[in-house]
C-alpha positions as CSV (number, residue, x, y, z in Angstrom):
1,X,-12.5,-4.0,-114.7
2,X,-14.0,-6.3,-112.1
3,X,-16.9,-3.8,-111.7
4,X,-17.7,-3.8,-115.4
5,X,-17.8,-7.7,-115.4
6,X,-20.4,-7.8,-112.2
7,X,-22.3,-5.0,-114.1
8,X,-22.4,-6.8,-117.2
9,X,-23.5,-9.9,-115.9
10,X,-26.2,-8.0,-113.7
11,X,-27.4,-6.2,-117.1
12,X,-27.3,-9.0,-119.0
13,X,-29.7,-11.1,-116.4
14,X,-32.3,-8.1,-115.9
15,X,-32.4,-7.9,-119.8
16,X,-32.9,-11.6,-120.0
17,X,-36.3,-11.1,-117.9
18,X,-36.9,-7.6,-120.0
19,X,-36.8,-9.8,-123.3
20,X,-38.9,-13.1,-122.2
21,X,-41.5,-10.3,-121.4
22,X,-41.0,-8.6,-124.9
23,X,-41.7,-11.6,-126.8
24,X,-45.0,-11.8,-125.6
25,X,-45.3,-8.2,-126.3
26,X,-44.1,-8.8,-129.8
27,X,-46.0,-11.9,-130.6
28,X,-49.3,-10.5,-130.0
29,X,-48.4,-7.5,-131.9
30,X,-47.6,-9.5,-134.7
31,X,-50.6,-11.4,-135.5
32,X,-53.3,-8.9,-134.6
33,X,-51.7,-5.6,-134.8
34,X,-52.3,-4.4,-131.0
35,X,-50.0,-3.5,-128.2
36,X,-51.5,-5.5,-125.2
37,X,-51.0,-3.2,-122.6
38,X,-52.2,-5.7,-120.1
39,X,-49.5,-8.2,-120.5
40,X,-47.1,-6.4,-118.1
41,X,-49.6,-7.0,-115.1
42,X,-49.9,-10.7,-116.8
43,X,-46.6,-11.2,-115.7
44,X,-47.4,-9.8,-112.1
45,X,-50.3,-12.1,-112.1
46,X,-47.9,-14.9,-112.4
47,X,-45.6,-14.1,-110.1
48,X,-47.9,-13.9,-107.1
49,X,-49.3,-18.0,-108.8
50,X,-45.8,-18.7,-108.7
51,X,-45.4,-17.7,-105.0
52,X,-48.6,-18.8,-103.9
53,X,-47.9,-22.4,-105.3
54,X,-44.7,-22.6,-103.9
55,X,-45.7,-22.4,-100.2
56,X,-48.1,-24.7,-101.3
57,X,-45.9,-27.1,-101.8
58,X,-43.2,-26.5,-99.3
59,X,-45.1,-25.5,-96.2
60,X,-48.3,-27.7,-96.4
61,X,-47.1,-30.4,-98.6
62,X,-44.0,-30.7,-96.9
63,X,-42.2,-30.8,-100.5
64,X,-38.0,-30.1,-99.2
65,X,-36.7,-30.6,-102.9
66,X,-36.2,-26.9,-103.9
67,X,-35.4,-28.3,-107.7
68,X,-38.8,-30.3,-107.7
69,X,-40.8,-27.1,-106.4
70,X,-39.8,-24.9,-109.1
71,X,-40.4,-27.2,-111.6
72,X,-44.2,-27.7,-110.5
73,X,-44.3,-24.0,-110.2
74,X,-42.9,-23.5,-113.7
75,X,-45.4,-25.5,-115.1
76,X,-48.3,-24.6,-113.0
77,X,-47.6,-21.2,-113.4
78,X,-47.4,-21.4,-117.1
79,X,-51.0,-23.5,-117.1
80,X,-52.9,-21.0,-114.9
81,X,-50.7,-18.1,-116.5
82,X,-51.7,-19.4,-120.1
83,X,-55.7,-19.9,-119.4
84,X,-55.5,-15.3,-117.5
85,X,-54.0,-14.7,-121.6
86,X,-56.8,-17.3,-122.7
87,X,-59.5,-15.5,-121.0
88,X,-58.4,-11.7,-121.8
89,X,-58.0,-12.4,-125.3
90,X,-61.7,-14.6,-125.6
91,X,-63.3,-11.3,-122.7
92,X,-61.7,-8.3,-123.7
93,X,-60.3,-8.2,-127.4
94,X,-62.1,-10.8,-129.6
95,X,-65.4,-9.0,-129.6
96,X,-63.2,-5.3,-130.2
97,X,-61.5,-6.8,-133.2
98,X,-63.7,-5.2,-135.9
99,X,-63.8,-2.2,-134.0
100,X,-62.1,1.0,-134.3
101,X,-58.4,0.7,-133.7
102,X,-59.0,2.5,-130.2
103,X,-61.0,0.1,-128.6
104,X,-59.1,-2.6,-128.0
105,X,-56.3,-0.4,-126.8
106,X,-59.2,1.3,-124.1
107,X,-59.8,-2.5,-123.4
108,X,-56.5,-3.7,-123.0
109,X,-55.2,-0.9,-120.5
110,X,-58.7,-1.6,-118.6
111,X,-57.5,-5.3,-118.5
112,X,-54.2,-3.5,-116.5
113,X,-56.2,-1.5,-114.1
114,X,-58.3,-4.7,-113.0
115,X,-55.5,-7.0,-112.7
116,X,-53.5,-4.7,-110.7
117,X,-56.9,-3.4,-108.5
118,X,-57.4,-7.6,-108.3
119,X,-54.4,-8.8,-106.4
120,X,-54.4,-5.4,-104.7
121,X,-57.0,-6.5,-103.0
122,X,-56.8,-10.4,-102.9
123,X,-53.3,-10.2,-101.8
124,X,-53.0,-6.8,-99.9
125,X,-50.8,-3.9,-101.0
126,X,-47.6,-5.1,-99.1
127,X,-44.6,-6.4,-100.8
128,X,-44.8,-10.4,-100.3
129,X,-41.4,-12.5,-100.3
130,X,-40.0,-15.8,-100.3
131,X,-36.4,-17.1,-98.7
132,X,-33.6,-17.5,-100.9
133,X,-34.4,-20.5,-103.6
134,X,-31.2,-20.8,-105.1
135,X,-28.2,-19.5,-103.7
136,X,-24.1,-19.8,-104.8
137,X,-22.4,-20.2,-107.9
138,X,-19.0,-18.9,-109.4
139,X,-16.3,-16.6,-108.5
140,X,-15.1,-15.5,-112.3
141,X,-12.4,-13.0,-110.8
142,X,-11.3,-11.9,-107.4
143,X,-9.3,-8.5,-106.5
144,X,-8.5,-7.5,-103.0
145,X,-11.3,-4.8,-103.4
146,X,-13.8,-6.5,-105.9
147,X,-14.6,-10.0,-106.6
148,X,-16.8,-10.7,-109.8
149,X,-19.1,-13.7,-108.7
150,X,-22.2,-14.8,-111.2
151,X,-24.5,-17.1,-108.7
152,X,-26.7,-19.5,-110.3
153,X,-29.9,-17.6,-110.4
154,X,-28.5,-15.8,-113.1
155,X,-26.8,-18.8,-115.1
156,X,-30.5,-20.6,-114.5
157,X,-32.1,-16.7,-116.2
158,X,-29.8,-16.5,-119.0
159,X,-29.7,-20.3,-119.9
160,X,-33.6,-20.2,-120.1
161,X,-33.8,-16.9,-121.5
162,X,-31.7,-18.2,-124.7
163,X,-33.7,-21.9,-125.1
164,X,-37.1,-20.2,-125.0
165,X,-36.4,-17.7,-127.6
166,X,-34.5,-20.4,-129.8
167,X,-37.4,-22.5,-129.2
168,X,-39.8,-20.0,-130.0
169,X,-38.4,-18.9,-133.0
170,X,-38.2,-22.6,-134.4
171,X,-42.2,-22.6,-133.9
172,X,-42.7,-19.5,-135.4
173,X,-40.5,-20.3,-138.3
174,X,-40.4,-23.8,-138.8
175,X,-43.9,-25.7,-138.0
176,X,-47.7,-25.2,-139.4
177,X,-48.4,-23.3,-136.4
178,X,-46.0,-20.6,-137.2
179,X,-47.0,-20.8,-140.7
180,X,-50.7,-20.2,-139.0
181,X,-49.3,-17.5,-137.0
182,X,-47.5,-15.3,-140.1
183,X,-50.3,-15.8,-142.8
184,X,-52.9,-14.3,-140.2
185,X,-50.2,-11.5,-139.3
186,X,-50.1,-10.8,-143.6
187,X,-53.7,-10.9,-144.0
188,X,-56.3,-12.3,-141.5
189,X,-59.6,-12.9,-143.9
190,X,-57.1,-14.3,-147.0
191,X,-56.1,-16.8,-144.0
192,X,-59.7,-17.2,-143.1
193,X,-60.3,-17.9,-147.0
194,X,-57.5,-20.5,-147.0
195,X,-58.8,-22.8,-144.2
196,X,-56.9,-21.3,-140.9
197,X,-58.4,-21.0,-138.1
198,X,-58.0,-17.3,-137.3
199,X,-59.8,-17.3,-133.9
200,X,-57.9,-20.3,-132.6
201,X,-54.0,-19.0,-133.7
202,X,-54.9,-15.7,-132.6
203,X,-56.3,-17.7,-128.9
204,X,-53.3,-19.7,-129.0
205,X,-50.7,-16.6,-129.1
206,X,-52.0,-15.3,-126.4
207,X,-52.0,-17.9,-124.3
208,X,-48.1,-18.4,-125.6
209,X,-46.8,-15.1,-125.0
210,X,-48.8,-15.3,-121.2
211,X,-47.1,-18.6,-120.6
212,X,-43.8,-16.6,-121.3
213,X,-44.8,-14.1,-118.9
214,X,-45.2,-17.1,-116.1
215,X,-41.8,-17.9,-117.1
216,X,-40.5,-14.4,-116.2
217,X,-42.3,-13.9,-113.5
218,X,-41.2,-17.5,-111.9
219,X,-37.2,-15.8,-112.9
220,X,-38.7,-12.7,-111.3
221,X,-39.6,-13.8,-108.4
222,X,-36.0,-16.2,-108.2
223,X,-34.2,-13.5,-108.9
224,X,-35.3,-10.8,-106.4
225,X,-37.5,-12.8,-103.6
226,X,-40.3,-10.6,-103.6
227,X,-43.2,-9.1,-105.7
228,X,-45.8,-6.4,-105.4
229,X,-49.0,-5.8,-106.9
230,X,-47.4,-2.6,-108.8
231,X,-44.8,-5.1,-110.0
232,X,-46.9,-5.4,-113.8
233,X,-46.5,-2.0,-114.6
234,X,-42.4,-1.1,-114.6
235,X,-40.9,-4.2,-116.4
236,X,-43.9,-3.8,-118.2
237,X,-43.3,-0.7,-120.0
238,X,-39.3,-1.7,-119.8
239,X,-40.4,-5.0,-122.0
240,X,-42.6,-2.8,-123.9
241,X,-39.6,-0.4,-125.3
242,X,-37.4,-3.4,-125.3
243,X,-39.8,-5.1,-128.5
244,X,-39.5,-1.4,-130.3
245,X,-36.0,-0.8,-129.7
246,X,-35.4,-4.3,-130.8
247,X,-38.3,-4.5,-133.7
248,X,-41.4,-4.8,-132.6
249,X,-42.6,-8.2,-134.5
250,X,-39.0,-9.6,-134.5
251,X,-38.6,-12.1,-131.3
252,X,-34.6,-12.2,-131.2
253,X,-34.9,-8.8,-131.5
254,X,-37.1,-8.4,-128.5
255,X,-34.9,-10.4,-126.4
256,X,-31.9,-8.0,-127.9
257,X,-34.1,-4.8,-127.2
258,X,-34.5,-6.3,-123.6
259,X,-30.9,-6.9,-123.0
260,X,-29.8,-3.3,-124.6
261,X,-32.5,-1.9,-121.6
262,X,-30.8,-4.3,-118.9
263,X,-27.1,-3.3,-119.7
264,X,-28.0,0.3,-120.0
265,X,-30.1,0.2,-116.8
266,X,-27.6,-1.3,-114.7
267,X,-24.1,0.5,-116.2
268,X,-26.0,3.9,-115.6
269,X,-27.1,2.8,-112.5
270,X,-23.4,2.1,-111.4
271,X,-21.4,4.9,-112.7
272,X,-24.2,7.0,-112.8
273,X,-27.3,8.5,-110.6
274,X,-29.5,5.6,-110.2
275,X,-32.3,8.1,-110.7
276,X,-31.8,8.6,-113.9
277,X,-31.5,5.2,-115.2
278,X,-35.2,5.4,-116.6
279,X,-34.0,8.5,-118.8
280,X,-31.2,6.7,-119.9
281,X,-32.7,3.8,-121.6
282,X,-36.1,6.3,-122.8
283,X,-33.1,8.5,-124.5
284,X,-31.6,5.8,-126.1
285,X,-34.3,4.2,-127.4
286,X,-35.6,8.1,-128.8
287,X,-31.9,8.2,-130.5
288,X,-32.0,4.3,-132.2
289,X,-36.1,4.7,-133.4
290,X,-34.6,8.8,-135.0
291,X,-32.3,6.7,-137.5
292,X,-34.2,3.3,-137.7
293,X,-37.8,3.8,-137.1
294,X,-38.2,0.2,-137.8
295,X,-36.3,-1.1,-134.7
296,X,-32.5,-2.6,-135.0
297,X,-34.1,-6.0,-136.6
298,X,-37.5,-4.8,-137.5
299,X,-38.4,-5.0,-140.8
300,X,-40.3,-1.6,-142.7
301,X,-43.6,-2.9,-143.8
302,X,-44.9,-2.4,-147.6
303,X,-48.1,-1.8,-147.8
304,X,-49.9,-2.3,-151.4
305,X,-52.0,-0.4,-153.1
């Protein structure tokens, strides 16, 4: 029993990170129709701002508050984060978006290859780390054998895993941007026709779900202590299968596709081989899209003719 609790908790934290990562996925999928296969290295960008503004801050600014860091990094990370999404979507997929479906996906997974070749070579191919940031928290249960203890890292991933998404959904659902957001994901010239500003929602998503890629990679990089260049691609596909298995275009179900990865990751993992956790989770998202091929909240789409 105590092993199932640790597990859980563990499963439950790496699907938090697996979801913020999915909602970006899902959000830009929503409004133009595109997987943006460069938002997994996004999130890798991210990371290494997130690392390289924290010793910033703590070795040549002298900053000792470990609380205060993270905050600027948060926030700078999401800024500089938010204006790489900016610049991808302005570079790489506005001028594709009359194109042949095709393009824009050749474009995005060249976006990938030069964000991952980038830090490659600005940062070096080595894995980079930090010291602990946060450490302790809570024993839940203790055995003589096992004790179950979830540290504060993963309170601090889950907490703002679960604000961001509520958050999220209220602007998707509840103000004009959101509004904005769905009539250009119905129809993008009636939208035109009715006085949105296509160009500008579309701009603005991406530079949303890229901020929400800072935020994971910021968790990311609390969580674990280090990051690699190679780090975009893994959680990226994970975050990928997590919007499908969850419904790709639904955002709570992106963040529950992303936790159903995490648990089954980690419980195959422990009572398992750990080499065949990736075959796991591909399996059982093969098995849930077999008997709904819409997602577990995805909607199927009408089309009229």
């Amino acid at each position: 029993m105590e092993v199932f609790l640790q597990q859980l908790i563990n499963g439950l934290t790496l699907g938090s990170i697996y979801g913020l990562i999915a909602i970006g996925y899902t959000m830009v999928f929503g409004i133009i129709g595109m997987v943006n296969f460069a938002h997994g290295d996004v999130f890798m960008v991210s990371s290494f701002i997130a690392l390289i503004v924290f010793l910033i801050l703590t070795a040549w600014l002298g900053i000792s508050s470990i609380a205060l860091a993270l905050l600027i990094v948060l926030v700078v990370a999401m800024i500089l984060t938010g204006l790489w999404g900016w610049a991808i979507e302005r570079v790489a997929y506005r001028p594709l978006r009359g194109s042949f479906r095709l393009a824009p996906l050749i474009s995005a997974i060249g976006v990938s290859i030069f964000l991952s070749n980038f830090v490659q070579v600005a940062q070096g191919a080595r894995n980079k780390s930090t010291p602990p940031l946060l450490s302790g928290g809570i024993t839940l249960m203790e055995s003589e054998s096992y004790t179950v203890f979830l540290s504060y890292k993963q309170c601090l991933i889950m907490a703002v895993t679960a604000v961001l998404l509520t958050g999220f959904w209220y602007l998707v659902q509840r103000t004009p941007f959101g509004r904005a957001q769905r009539a250009c994901e119905q129809d993008r010239k009636m939208a035109a026709l009715l006085g949105i500003d296509v160009d500008r929602t579309i701009s603005l998503t991406f530079v949303l779900g890229a901020a929400l890629a800072a935020v994971a990679g910021v968790l990311y990089l609390l969580y674990y202590g280090t990051v690699s260049f190679s780090d975009g691609f893994v959680p990226g596909v994970k975050a990928f299968t997590a919007a499908v298995l969850g419904g790709i275009g639904s955002l709570p179900g992106a963040v529950l596709g992303g936790l159903i990865i995490g648990l089954i990751e980690v419980f195959w993992s422990a009572y398992f081989s750990i080499e065949y956790k990736d075959v796991a989770a591909f399996s059982i998202l093969a098995i849930v899209l077999i008997f709904m091929p819409s997602g577990i909240l995805g909607r199927a789409e009408v089309e009229k003719v």
